[in-house]
C-alpha positions, 0 to 999 in steps of 0.5 A: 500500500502507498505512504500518504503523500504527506508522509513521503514528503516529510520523510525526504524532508527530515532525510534531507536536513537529519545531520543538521537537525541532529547537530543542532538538537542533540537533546532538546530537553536539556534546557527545559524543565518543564518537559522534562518534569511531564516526561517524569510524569508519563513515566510515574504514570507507565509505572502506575498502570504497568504492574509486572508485566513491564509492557514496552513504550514508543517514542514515536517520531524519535528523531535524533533518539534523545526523548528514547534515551531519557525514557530509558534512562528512567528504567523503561524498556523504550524503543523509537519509530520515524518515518526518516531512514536517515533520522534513524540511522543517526539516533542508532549511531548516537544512542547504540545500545537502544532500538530504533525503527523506520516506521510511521504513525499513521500504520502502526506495526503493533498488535493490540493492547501491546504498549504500556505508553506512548509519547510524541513530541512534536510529530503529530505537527506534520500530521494533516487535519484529516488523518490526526483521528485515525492517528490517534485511534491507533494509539489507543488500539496499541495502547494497554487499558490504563496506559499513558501517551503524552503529546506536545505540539505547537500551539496558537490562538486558532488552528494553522498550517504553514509549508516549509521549502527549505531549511538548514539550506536544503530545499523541502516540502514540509508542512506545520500543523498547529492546533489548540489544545481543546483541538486536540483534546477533542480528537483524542476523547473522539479516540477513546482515550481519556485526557489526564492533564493539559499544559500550555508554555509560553513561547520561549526564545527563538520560538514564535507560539506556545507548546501543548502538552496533554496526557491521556490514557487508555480507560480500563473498562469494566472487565479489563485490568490495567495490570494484566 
């Protein structure tokens, strides 16, 4: 079956600027306090609903692998997916003891109820309006009953899109979504997941709108165990 355009695009894209974004994003986090205590949070979370069974986690559009690094650094088994070859071969390179995929989204190659957490920072901006539903609705399908994701995204006043053709002076096709945070809340509780926490950070510098954050989770329902 055929990537969406859309993903074939950014994957050249990110092929075509992965050494220099990787240079320049060796790990974003290491300024950021902020994001580094919601990811503290997620991973307090995955251990709440984890029991033993000690299910992996994806950090899914890993880029460069510095959020899979932290994950594992804090105990969980972690692996990461990007649709870029290029971004994945360097996250290898620079992380080698971790695994990384070439993977997309949009087509999670997963079984059911198989993850105990799943984090996207900042890969679901180049996902297009009419897809991010069905995105979503494959998180909670990998997702186990209890389980955490957290999101960031950029964020606005109102919904937007911008096209990017070049950058780091390489020429691309690469477009920005940003959404609200009730957006996205709502097309996550449309999803089945049940929306935990929502965090909005002003822009910092260099940076021209706020971040997003939410945390939700896979609901137990009635007869499943969130331990299993």
């Amino acid at each position: 079956m055929r990537a969406p355009e859309f993903l074939q695009s950014t994957q050249s894209s990110y092929d075509a600027i992965a050494e220099a974004y990787a240079a320049e994003h060796p790990d974003s986090l290491a300024g950021r306090p902020l994001e580094r205590a919601l990811l503290a949070a997620f991973v307090d979370l995955v251990r709440a609903s984890e029991g033993t069974a000690r299910p992996p986690v994806a950090d899914i559009g890993s880029g460069p692998g510095y959020v899979t690094a932290r994950l594992h650094e804090a105990g969980l088994p972690v692996f990461g997916i990007d649709a870029s070859p290029r971004m994945v071969a360097l996250a290898r390179r620079a992380h080698p003891g971790l695994r990384f995929h070439v993977g997309s989204m949009t087509a999670l190659d997963l079984p059911d109820e198989t993850l105990g957490g799943i984090v996207a920072l900042y890969s679901i901006i180049h996902v297009p309006d009419d897809h991010l539903p069905a995105v979503l609705a494959g998180f909670r399908r990998v997702l186990r009953p209890g389980a955490p994701v957290l999101l960031g995204f950029q964020s606005g006043d109102e919904d937007g899109h911008q096209r990017l053709t070049e950058r780091y002076g390489q020429e691309i096709s690469l477009d920005y979504y940003w959404r609200t945070p009730d957006t996205v809340a709502g097309h996550l509780t449309q999803a089945g997941l049940r929306l935990h926490a929502r965090v909005l950070r002003e822009p910092e510098p260099g940076e021209k709108l706020p971040r997003a954050f939410l945390l939700a989770r896979r609901p137990v329902l009635a007869g499943e165990s969130a331990t299993d």
